[in-house]
Each structure stands twice: as structure tokens, then as C-alpha cells.
C-alpha positions in Angstrom: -40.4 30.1 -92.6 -36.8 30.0 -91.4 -37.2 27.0 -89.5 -38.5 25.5 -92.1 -36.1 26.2 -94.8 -33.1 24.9 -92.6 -35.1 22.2 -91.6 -35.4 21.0 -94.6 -31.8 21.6 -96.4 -30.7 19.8 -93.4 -33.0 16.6 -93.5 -30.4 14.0 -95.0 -33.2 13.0 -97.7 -33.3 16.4 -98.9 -30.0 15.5 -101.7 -31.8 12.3 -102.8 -35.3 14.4 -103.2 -33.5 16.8 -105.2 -31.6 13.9 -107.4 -34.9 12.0 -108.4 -36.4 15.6 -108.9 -33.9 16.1 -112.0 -33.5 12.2 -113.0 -37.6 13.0 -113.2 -37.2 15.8 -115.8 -34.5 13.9 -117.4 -36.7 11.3 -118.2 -39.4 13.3 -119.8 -37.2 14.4 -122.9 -37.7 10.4 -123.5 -33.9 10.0 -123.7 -34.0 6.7 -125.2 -36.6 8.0 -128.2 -35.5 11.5 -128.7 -31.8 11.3 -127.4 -29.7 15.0 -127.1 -26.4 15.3 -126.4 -27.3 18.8 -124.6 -29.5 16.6 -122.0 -27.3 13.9 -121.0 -24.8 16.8 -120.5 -27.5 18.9 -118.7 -28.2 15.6 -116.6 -24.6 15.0 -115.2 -24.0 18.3 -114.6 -27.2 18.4 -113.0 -26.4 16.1 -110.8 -22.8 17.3 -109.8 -24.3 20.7 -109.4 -26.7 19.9 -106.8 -24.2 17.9 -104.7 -22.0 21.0 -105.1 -24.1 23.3 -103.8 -26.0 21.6 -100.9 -22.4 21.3 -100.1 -21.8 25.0 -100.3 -24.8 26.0 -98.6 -23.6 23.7 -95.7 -19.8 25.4 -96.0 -17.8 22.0 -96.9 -15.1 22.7 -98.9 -15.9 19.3 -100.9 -18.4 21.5 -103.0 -15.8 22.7 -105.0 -14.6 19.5 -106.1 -18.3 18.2 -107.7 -18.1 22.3 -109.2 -15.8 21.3 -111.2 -17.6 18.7 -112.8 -20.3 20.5 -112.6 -19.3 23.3 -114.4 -17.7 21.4 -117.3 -21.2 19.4 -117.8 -23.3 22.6 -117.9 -21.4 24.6 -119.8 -21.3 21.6 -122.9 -25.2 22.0 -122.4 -25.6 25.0 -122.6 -23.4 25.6 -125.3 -25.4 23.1 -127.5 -28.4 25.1 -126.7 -26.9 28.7 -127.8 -27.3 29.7 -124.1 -24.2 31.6 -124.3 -24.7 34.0 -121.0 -25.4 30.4 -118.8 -22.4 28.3 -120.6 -19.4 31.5 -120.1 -19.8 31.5 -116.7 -19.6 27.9 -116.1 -15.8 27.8 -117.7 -15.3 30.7 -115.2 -16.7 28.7 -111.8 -14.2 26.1 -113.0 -11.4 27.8 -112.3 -12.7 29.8 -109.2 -14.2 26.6 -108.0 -10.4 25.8 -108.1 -9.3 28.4 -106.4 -11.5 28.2 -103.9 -10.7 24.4 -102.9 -7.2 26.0 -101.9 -8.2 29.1 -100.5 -11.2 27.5 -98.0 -8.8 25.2 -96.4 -7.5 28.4 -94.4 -10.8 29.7 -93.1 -12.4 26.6 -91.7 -13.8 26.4 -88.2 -13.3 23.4 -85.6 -16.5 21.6 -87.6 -14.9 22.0 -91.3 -17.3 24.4 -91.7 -16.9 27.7 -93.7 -16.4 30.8 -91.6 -18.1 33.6 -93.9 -17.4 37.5 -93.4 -20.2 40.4 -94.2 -19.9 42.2 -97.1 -18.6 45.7 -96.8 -20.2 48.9 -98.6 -16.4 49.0 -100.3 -17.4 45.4 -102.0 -20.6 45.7 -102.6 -19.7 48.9 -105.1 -17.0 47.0 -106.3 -19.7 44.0 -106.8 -22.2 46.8 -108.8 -19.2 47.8 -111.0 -18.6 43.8 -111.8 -22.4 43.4 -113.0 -22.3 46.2 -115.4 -19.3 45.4 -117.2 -19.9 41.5 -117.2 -22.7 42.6 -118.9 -21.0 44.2 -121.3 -18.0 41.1 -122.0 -21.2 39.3 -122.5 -22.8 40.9 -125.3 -19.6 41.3 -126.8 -18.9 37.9 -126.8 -22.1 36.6 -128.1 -21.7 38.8 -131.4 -18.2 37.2 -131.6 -19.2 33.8 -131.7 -22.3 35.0 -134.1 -25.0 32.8 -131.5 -28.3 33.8 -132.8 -30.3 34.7 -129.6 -33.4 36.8 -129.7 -33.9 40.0 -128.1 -35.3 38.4 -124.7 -32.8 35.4 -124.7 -30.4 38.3 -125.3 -31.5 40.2 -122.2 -31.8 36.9 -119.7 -28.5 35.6 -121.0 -26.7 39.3 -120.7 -28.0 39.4 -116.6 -27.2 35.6 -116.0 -23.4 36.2 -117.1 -23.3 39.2 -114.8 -25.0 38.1 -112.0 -23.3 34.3 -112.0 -19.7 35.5 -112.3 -19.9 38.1 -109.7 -22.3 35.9 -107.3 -19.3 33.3 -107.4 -16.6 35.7 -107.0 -17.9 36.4 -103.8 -18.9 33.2 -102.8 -15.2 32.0 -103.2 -14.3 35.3 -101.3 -16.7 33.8 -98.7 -19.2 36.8 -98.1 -22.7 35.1 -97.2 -23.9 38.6 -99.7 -23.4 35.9 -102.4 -26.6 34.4 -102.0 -28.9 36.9 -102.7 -27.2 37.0 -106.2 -27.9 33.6 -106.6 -31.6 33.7 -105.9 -32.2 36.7 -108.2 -29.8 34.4 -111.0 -31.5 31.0 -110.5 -35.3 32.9 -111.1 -33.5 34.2 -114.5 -32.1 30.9 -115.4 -35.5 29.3 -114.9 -36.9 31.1 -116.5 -34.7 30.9 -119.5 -34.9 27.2 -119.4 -38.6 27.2 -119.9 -38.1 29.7 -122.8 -35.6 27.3 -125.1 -37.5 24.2 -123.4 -34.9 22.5 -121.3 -36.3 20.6 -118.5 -33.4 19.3 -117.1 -32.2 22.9 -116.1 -34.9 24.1 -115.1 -35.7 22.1 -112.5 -31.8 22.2 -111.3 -32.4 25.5 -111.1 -35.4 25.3 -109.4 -34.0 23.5 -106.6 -30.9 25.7 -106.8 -33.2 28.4 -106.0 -34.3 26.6 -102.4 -31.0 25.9 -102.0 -29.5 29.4 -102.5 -32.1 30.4 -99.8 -31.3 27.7 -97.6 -27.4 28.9 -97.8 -28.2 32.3 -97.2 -29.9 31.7 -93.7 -27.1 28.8 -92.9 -24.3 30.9 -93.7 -25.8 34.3 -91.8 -26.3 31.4 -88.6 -22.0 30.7 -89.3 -21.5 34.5 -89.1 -23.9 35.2 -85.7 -22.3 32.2 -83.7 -18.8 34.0 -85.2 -19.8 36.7 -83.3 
């Protein structure tokens, strides 16, 4: 199964698969007959977002750059459909997305290729301790902006928010732990999607969720030929 993972997010018609995979779900909101802002928004940021992280799987600091487009597309689209746990964290993989453009320059192997580090027991309490209280900010801030989301949208939102911000925080901190947080996030978010009947993100997501996998086994290959 391995094998065929990498083989796969390493076949060069693996991005353009993925792209007419979302164009595909695009299409069947009938854009041009039942046009939403939030869908055109979901669609570029769609897009952005899977160049980002195919590139981020792969460890090219380029990644960042279409995150930050990314980002600013998915978090109008999710905003416009009261998805407040998905749209918070994109204004905060943004800014990380910047930081991380400057930081990865130092840490880049002969190949421009990321050079991850394992995640220490340290971290990974500090990592527990960054769920719970994201968690928290989240439900906090959806009373403050008054978003009506019912009990189960509540719930998904409250775990995306905490598992998003804390997943990128240590992605841009480059510990290949990162990804197992992303998997567990993109099976929420899909789900989610299904719920308030967004195809467009659900299928990004879907793919995001190979693709998470796929960085998870590339980036633990980066750390054994480090050793």
C-alpha cells in the first residue's frame, strides 16, 4: 500500500487528476444557473489548495506561496456558509503560511527539499494542550459572531479549528507528526461538507485526505535518508 501511495502522489498527472476532480464538483452546483459566491470562492481556493499541498507533501517551499491564496479563498467560503471552525483557521495558515516561506529557506537539503525532525514527547503535550484550548477560542468565537450552527455543526467545526491550527503549527515547525492531524481533520471537514452540501470542499478535502497520507510516508522517507 506504501508503494502505491507514493507512486501515485509522485505520478506528474496526479495534480491535474486532482484539478479536474474539483472543476468536476464545481460544475455540478450548475454555476452558470444557480451561481454562489461561496462556490466560486470554494473553487479558487480549491484549486490553490491542492497545488499547495502536493507541494507540501513533496517539501517545496513554493507551497506556501499558493497557501496564501489558498487560505484567503477558503476562508471567504466558508465564511458565506457559517462554517466558522473551517473559515478561522484559514486567516491563521495565512500568516503561518508566511512565516513559513521565511523560515523553510534555512532547513533545505541539497534537492530543495524539506528536511523534517520527529516530534518529541515535550511537543506532542504541548500539541494536546493546543487542541483543547483551540477548542475552546472556537466556541467562544462562534457565540461572538452569533453564527447559528447546530449542535453537530457545532461539534465538527469546534474539532476542525483545533486540529487545523495545531496541525499547521507543526507543519511550519516541520515535524512530519503534522500529518496524522491532517488526516483525522480532512475526514471531519468532509464530512462537514456533505452536512451543509458543499461539493466543492468536499472533494478538496477528499483529495487532501490522499494527500495528507501521501506526505506522511514522503516526509518519514526525508527523515530515514536524514538518518
Amino acid at each position: 500500500m506504501k508503494s502505491v501511495v507514493l507512486k501515485i502522489g509522485r505520478n506528474k498527472v496526479y495534480p491535474y487528476i486532482s484539478v479536474l476532480l474539483v472543476t468536476v464538483a464545481f460544475l455540478a452546483t450548475n454555476p452558470l444557473v444557480n451561481f454562489e459566491w461561496r462556490y466560486l470562492l470554494s473553487y479558487v481556493g480549491a484549486i490553490c489548495g491542492l497545488i499547495c499541498v502536493i507541494l507540501l507533501a513533496k517539501g517545496k517551499n513554493s507551497g506556501n506561496v499558493f497557501g496564501m491564496l489558498a487560505a484567503f479563498s477558503e476562508m471567504s467560503g466558508n465564511f458565506l456558509g457559517r462554517n466558522v471552525g473551517a473559515a478561522l483557521p484559514s486567516f491563521y495558515y495565512f500568516v503561518t503560511h508566511i512565516f513559513g516561506l521565511v523560515t523553510w529557506k534555512k532547513h533545505m537539503d541539497a534537492e530543495a527539499t524539506l528536511e523534517p525532525r520527529k516530534l518529541t514527547e515535550r511537543h506532542f503535550g504541548i500539541a494536546i494542550l493546543f487542541i483543547i484550548g483551540a477548542s475552546f477560542v472556537n466556541m467562544y468565537l462562534t457565540g461572538i459572531l452569533g453564527v447559528a450552527n447546530d449542535p453537530y455543526q457545532l461539534m465538527l467545526n469546534n474539532f476542525i479549528f483545533a486540529l487545523g491550527v495545531t496541525a499547521q503549527f507543526l507543519m511550519i515547525a516541520r515535524f512530519s507528526f503534522n500529518w496524522y492531524l491532517w488526516i483525522i481533520m480532512n475526514i471531519l471537514v468532509i464530512s462537514l461538507n456533505i452536512y451543509t452540501k458543499n461539493p466543492i470542499i468536499a472533494t478538496q478535502y477528499a483529495i487532501y485526505l490522499f494527500n495528507a497520507v501521501y506526505g506522511l510516508l514522503e516526509w518519514h522517507e526525508s527523515e530515514a535518508k536524514k538518518a
